[in-house]
Phi, psi and omega in degrees: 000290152354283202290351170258343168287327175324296185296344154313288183306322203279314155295330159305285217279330174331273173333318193287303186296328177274324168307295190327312158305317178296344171262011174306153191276139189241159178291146172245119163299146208302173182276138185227129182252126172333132200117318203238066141279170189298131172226102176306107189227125186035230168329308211274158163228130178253136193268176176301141151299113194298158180265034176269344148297336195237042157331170184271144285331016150270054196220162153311134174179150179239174211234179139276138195248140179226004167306138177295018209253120178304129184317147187091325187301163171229163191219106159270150163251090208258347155300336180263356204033062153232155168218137204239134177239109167276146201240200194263167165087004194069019173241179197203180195236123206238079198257111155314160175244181132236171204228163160323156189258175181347069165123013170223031171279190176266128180227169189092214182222168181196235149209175183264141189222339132212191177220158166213158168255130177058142110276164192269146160218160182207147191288159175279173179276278192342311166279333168283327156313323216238326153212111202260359124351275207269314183286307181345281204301350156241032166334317169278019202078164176222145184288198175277131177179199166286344170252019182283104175333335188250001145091202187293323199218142178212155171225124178274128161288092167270152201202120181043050178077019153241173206249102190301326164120014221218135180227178129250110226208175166246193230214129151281312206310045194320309172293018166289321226280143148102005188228157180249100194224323209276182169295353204138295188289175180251125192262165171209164160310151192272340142313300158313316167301300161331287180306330171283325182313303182298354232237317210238133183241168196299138183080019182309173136251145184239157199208102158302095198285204205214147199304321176313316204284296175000279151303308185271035168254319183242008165079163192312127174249122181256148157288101151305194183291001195215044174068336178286138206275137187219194196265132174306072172248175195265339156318320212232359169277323202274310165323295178311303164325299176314312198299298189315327179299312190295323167302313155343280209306301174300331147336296175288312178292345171277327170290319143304301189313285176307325139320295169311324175298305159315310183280345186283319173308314174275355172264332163318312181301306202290299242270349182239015153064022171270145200286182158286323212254352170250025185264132206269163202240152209287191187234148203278131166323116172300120171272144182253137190259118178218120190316129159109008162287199180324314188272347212263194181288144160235324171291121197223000000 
């Protein structure tokens, strides 16, 4: 009798245990926004962008155009970090960028002068003279591929038949895009690159505007608290103020945090008689180092 009451029960709790199982917390797969998913291009595979990156006016999207620049043309804007490949009807195809940092972008107008897929890059003598820290070990170049500063795709700048040094190209860097970070050249999501690849054929004109043309085509532009450029209204002046505070504050708490810690690590060590300058320190996330992030090369 014990024993068929056991056997009961142990079937009566089945169900129960299997909800329980079914409410176990499951991984949530990253989020993928339609444009930028994952792509098999030859070999290589590119993964999806994350979508902590494709903030709003930081996607692919086309647009309305009002610019004077004939369909077919490409526009960069690098005060706005954006570039428009205008299409007919007065609309265009609207891709963030990233862009040069101060006084070393591509200015003027030029043309596409050839293209490549996975391209080869190799650093300039000048960048390697100048940080020979990040460039030196590729001095002889590197081939195309996935950790290749210049991504899925490059459009060569030429300027009176020659080769400006200057590109347009994609990017591993995802978190570059929308920032003044690259070397110079104009980065793109390697999705995006891709897509512009298909778009501009050899002789595209590419036409830089000027901080004037700028202003009066997409209006006063600002940096937020987190470096992305938006429009200067005062809703996004006041915001930025705030954001900045808030960052303050986690700042400080990070700070403290890490003070506590620190003394708790050395008071562990004294209580195990270990000097301070041999107390051993927790040990740091290995970081992967890849030509072409924030600091790296673009120019190929």
């Amino acid at each position: 009798m014990k024993i068929a009451l056991a056997r009961i029960l142990v079937i009566l709790a089945l169900p129960l245990l299997a909800a329980c199982a079914g409410t176990a917390k499951q991984s949530k797969a990253p989020e993928v926004v339609p444009g930028y998913e994952g792509i098999q291009d030859g070999e290589f595979f590119i993964e999806p962008v994350p979508a902590q990156y494709l903030y709003e006016g930081n996607r692919r999207t086309e647009v309305d155009y009002v610019g004077d620049e004939r369909p077919g043309t490409i526009v960069v804007d690098t005060h706005s970090r954006k570039l428009y490949f205008v299409l007919e009807g007065n609309r265009a195809i609207r891709y963030p960028i990233a862009v040069g940092r101060e006084g070393i972008s591509f200015r003027g107008s030029g043309v596409v002068g050839r293209k490549a897929e996975w391209p080869a890059w190799q650093p300039t003598a000048n960048m390697v003279r100048s940080r020979p820290d990040l460039y030196a070990a590729y001095a002889g170049g590197l081939p195309g591929g996935l950790i290749n500063p210049l991504g899925a795709r490059a459009l060569y700048l030429y300027r009176g038949g020659r080769d400006s040094m200057f590109r347009i190209h994609g990017t591993a860097d995802a978190a570059s895009i929308g920032h003044a970070t690259s070397a110079g050249c104009i980065r793109l999501f390697n999705q995006d690159a891709i897509d512009l690849y298909n778009r501009a054929p050899n002789g595209t004109r590419v036409k830089v505007r000027t901080e004037a043309e700028s202003l009066a085509l997409e209006g006063p532009q600002m940096t937020d608290a987190y470096g992305h450029v938006v429009a200067a209204t005062p809703e996004n002046i006041a915001k930025k103020e705030k954001d900045l505070a808030l960052i303050a504050k986690q700042a400080e708490k990070d700070r403290v945090a890490a003070e506590k810690a620190e003394k708790k690590r050395l008071a562990a060590c004294e209580r195990r008689g270990i000097a301070a300058e041999e107390c051993p320190r927790p040990e740091a996330p290995s970081a992967t180092v890849t030509v072409g992030t924030s600091e790296g090369a673009t120019t190929g």
